[in-house]
SERO-772976 format. One line per 3 residues: number of its first residue (from 0); their letters; for each residue x, y, z of N, C-alpha, C, CB. Coordinates in Angstrom, 2 decimals. Glycine has a CB too. Layout:
// SERO-772976
NUM) A) X:Y:Z:X:Y:Z:X:Y:Z:X:Y:Z; ...;
//
This chain:
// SERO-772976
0) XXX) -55.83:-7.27:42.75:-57.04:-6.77:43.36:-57.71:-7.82:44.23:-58.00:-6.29:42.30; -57.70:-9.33:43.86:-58.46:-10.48:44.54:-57.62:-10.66:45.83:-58.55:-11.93:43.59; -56.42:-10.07:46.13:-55.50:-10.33:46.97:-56.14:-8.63:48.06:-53.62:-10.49:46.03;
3) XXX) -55.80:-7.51:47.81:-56.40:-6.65:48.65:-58.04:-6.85:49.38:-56.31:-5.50:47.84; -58.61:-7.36:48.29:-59.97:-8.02:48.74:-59.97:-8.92:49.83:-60.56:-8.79:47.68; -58.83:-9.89:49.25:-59.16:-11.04:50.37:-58.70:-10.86:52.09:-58.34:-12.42:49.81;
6) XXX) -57.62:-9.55:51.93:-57.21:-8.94:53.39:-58.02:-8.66:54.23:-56.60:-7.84:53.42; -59.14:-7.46:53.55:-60.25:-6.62:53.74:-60.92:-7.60:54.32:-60.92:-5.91:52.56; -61.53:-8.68:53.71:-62.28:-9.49:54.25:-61.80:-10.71:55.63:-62.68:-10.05:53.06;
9) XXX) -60.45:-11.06:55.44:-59.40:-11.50:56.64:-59.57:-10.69:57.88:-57.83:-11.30:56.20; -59.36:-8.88:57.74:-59.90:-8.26:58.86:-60.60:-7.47:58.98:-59.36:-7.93:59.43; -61.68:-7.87:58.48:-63.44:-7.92:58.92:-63.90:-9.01:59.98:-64.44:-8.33:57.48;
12) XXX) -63.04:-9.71:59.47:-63.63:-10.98:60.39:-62.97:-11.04:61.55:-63.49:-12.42:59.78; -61.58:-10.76:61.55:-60.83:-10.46:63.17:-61.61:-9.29:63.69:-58.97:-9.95:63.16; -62.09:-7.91:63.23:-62.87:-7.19:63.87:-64.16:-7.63:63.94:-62.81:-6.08:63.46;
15) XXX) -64.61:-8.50:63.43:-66.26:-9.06:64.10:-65.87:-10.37:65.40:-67.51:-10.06:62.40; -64.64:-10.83:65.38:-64.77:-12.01:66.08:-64.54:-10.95:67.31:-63.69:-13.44:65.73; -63.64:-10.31:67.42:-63.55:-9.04:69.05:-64.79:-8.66:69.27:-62.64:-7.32:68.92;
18) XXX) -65.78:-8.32:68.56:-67.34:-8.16:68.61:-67.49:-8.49:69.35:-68.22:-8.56:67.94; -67.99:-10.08:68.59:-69.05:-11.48:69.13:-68.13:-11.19:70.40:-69.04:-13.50:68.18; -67.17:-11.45:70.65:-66.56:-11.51:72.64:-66.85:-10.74:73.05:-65.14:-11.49:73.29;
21) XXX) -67.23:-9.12:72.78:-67.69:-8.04:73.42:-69.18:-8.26:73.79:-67.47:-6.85:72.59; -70.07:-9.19:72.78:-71.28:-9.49:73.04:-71.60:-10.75:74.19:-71.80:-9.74:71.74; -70.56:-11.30:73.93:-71.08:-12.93:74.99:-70.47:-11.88:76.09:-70.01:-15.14:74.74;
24) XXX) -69.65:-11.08:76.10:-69.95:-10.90:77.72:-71.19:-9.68:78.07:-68.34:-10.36:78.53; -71.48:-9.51:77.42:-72.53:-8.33:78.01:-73.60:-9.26:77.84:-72.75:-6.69:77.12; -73.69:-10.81:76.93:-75.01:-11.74:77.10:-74.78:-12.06:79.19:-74.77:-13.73:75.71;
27) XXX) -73.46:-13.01:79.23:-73.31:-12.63:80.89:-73.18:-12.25:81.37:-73.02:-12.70:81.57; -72.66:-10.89:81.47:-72.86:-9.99:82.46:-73.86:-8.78:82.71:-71.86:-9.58:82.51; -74.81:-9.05:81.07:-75.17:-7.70:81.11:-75.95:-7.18:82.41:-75.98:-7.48:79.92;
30) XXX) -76.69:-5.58:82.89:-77.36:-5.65:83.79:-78.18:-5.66:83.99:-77.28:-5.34:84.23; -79.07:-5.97:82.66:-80.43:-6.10:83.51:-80.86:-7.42:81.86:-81.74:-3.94:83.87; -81.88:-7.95:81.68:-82.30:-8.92:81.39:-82.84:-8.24:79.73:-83.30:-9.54:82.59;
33) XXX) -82.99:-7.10:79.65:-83.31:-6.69:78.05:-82.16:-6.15:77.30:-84.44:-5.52:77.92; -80.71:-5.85:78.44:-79.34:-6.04:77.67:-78.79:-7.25:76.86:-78.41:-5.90:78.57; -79.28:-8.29:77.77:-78.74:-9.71:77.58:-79.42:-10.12:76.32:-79.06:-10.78:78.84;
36) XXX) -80.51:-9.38:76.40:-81.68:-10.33:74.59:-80.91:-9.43:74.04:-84.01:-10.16:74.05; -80.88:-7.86:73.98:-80.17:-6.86:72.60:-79.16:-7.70:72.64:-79.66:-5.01:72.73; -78.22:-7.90:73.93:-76.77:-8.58:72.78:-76.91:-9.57:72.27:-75.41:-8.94:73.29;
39) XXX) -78.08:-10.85:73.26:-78.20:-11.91:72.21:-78.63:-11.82:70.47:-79.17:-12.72:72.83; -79.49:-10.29:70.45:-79.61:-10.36:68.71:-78.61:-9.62:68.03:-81.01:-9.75:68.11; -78.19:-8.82:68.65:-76.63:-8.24:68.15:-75.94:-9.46:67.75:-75.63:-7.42:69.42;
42) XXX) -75.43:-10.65:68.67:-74.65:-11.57:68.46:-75.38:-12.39:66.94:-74.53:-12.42:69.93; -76.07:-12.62:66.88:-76.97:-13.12:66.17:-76.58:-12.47:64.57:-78.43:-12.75:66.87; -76.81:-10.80:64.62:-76.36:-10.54:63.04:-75.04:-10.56:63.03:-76.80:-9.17:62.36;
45) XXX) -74.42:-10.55:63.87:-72.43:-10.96:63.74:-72.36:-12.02:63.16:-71.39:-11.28:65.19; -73.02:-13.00:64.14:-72.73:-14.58:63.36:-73.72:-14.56:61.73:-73.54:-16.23:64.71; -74.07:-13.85:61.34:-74.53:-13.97:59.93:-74.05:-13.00:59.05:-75.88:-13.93:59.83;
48) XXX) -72.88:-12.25:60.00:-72.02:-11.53:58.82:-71.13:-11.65:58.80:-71.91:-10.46:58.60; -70.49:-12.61:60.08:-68.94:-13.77:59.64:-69.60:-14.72:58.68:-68.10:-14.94:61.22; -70.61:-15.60:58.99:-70.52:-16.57:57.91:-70.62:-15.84:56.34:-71.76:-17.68:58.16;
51) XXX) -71.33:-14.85:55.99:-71.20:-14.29:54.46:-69.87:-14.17:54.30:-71.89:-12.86:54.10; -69.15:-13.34:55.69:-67.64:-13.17:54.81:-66.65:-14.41:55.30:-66.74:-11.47:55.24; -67.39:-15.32:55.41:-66.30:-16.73:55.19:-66.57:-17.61:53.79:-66.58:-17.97:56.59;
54) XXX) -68.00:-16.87:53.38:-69.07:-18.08:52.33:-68.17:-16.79:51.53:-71.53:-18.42:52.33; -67.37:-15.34:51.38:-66.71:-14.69:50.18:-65.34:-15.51:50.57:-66.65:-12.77:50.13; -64.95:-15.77:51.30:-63.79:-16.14:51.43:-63.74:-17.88:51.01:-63.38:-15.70:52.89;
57) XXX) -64.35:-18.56:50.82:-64.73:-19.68:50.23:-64.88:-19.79:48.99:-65.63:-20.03:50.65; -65.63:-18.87:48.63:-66.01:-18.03:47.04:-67.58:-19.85:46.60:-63.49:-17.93:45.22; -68.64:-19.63:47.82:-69.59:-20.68:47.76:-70.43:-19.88:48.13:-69.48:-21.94:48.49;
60) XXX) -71.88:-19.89:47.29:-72.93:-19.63:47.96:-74.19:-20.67:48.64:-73.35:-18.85:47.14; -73.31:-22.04:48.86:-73.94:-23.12:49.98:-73.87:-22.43:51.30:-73.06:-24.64:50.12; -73.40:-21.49:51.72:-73.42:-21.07:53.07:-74.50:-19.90:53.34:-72.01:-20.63:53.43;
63) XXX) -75.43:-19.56:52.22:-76.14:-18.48:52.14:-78.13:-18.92:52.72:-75.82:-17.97:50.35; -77.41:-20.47:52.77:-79.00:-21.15:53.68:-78.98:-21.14:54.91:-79.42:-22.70:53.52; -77.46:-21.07:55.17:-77.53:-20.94:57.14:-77.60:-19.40:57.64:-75.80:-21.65:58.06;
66) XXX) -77.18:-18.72:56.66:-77.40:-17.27:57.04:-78.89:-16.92:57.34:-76.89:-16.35:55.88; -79.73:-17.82:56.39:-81.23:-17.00:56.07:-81.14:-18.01:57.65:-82.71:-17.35:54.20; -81.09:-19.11:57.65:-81.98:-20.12:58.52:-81.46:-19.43:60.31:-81.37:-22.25:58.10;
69) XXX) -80.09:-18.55:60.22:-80.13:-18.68:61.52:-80.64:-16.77:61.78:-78.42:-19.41:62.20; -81.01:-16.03:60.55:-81.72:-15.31:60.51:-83.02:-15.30:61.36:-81.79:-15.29:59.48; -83.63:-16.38:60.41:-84.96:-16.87:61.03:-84.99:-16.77:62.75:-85.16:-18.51:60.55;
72) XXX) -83.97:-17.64:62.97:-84.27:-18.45:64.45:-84.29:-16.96:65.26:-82.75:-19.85:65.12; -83.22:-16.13:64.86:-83.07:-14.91:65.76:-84.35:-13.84:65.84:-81.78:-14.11:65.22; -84.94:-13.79:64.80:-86.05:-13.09:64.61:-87.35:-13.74:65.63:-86.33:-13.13:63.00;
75) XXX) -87.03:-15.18:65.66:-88.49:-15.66:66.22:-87.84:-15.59:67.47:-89.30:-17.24:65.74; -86.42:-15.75:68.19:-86.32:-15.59:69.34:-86.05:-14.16:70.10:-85.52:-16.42:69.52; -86.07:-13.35:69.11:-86.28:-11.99:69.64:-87.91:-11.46:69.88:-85.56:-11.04:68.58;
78) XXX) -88.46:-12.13:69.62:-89.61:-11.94:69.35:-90.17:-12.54:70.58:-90.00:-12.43:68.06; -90.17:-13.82:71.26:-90.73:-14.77:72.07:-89.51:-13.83:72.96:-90.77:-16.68:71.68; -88.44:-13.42:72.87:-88.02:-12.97:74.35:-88.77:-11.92:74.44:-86.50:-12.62:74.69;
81) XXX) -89.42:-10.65:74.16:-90.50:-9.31:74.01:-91.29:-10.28:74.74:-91.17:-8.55:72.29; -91.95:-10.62:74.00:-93.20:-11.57:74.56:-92.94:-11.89:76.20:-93.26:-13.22:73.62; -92.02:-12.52:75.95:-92.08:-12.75:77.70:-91.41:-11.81:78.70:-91.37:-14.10:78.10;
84) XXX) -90.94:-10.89:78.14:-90.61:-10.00:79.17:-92.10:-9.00:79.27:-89.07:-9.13:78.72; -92.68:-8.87:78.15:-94.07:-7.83:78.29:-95.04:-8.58:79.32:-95.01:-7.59:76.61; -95.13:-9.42:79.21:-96.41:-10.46:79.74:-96.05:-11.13:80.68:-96.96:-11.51:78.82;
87) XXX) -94.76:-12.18:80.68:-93.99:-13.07:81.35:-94.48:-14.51:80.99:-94.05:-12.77:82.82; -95.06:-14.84:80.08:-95.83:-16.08:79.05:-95.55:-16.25:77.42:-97.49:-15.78:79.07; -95.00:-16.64:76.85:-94.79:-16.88:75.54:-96.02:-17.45:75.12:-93.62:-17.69:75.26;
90) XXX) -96.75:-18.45:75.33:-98.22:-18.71:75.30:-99.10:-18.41:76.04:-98.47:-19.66:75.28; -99.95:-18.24:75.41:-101.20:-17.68:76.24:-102.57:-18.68:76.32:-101.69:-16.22:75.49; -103.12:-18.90:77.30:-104.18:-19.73:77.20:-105.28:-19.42:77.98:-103.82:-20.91:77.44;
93) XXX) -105.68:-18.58:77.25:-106.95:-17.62:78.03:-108.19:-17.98:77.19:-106.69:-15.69:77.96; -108.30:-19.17:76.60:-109.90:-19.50:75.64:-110.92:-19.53:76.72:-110.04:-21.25:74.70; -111.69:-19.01:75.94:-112.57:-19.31:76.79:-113.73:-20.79:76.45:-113.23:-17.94:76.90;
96) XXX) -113.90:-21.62:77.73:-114.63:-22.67:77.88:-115.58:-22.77:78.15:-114.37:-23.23:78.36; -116.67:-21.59:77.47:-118.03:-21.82:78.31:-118.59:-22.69:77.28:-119.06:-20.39:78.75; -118.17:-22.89:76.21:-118.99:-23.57:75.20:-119.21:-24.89:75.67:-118.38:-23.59:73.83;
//
């Protein structure tokens, strides 16, 4: 059974790595500039569902801090790309100085 498992998971990962290449090119070529962020966060949960099924194929859960951590990064950079496509400013500095 640990042997059919470990196939399953062998090609999961050949069908996510054809993915991620289906995504870096629609990151460069896509056509218009809110394709390029969707595939950049598309690419983003690929690369955190090859590393789980390399951290099963390892049989370690030390690889389960880069998943959360590059979680993170994608969330805050999906977020700051919205931002600047709504506005065209990731910061804003509109205080006001009459004080």
């Amino acid at each position: 059974m640990n042997t059919f498992l470990d196939i399953v998971i062998i090609l999961s990962i050949i069908i996510l790595a054809f993915s991620m290449v289906g995504m870096v090119y629609r990151m460069v070529k896509g056509p218009s500039l809110h394709d390029k962020v969707m595939a950049l966060d598309a690419f983003g949960v690929m690369l955190m569902a090859m590393i789980a099924l390399i951290a099963m194929t390892l049989h370690t859960t030390y690889l389960l801090v880069v998943i959360l951590l590059i979680g993170i990064l994608a969330y805050i950079a999906t977020i700051a790309f919205a931002k600047y496509l709504e506005k065209g400013v990731i910061f804003e500095n509109d205080r006001d100085h009459s004080e």
